[in-house]
N, C-alpha and C positions, 0 to 999 in steps of 0.2 A: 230672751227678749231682744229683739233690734228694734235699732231709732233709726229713722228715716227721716228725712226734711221734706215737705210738699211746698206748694206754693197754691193758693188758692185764691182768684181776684186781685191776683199781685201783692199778696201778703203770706210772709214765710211761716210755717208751722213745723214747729220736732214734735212728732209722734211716737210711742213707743206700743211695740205689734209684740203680742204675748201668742203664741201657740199652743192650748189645750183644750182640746174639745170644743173650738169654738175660738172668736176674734175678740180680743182688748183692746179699744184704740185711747189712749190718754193723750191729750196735749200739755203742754210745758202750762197752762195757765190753770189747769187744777188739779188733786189728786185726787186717785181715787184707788188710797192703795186697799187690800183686802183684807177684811181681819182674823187674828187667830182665830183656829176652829173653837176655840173653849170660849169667845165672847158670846154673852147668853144676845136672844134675839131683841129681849127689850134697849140695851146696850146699843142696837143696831140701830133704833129708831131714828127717822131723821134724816135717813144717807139722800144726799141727792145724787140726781144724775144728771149730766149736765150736755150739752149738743158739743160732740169734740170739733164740727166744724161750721159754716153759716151752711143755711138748705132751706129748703120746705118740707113738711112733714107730712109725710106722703101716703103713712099708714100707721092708724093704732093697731097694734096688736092687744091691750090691755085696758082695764078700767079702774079706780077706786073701789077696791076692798079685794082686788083679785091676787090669789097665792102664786107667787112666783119661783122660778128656782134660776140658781148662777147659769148663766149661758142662754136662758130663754130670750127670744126676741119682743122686745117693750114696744116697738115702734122699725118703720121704714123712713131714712131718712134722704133724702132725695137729693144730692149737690154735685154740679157738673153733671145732669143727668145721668149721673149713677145714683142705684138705690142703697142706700148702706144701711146693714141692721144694727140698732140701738139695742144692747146685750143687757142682763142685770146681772151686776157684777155679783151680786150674791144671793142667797135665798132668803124670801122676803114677805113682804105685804102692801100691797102698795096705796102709800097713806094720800097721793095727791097726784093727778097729773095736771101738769100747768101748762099742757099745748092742746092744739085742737088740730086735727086734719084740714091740709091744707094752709096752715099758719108759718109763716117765715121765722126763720128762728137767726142767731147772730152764733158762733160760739162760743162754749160758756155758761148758753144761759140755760137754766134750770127745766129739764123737761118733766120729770117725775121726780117725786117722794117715795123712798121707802121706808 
């Protein structure tokens, strides 16, 4: 894993970039670490996922009640005119999503339930 510092609308962010199968972005303001493989899925309920930087959300990929698995893309998130995909960290079901296409987001804030 490396951390990196960006800077986004002149506000600094450490990021930590995970390498497997696929991109991890976390920032310092939440976690989202991953749990043992022996936690059962009810245990899981709950996880949120949260926007690791401000954007517009550019593209759902996903809906309410759809099976998801680690590494699939939930959404395209659009900041400095790059598109970045919103990954789910783990295998899932997703209980809520709290954005819409095209809806500005801050980071942080809560895009999906799983």
């Amino acid at each position: 894993m490396k951390t990196y510092e960006i800077t986004v609308n002149g506000q600094s962010y450490q990021v930590k970039v995970e390498e497997n199968n696929g991109l991890s972005v976390d920032n310092n303001q939440q976690s989202s670490e991953t749990p043992p493989p022996s936690t059962s899925q009810t245990e899981l309920s709950g996880e949120k996922i949260h926007a690791p930087m401000p954007g517009v959300v550019f593209d759902l990929k996903v809906a309410k009640g759809d099976h998801v698995k680690k590494g699939e893309v939930l959404c395209i998130l659009e900041a400095m005119k790059m598109e970045n995909e919103i990954v789910a960290q783990m295998d899932g079901i997703i209980e809520s999503v709290h954005v819409t296409k095209d809806q500005t987001v801050e980071a942080g804030d809560i895009l999906f339930t799983l």
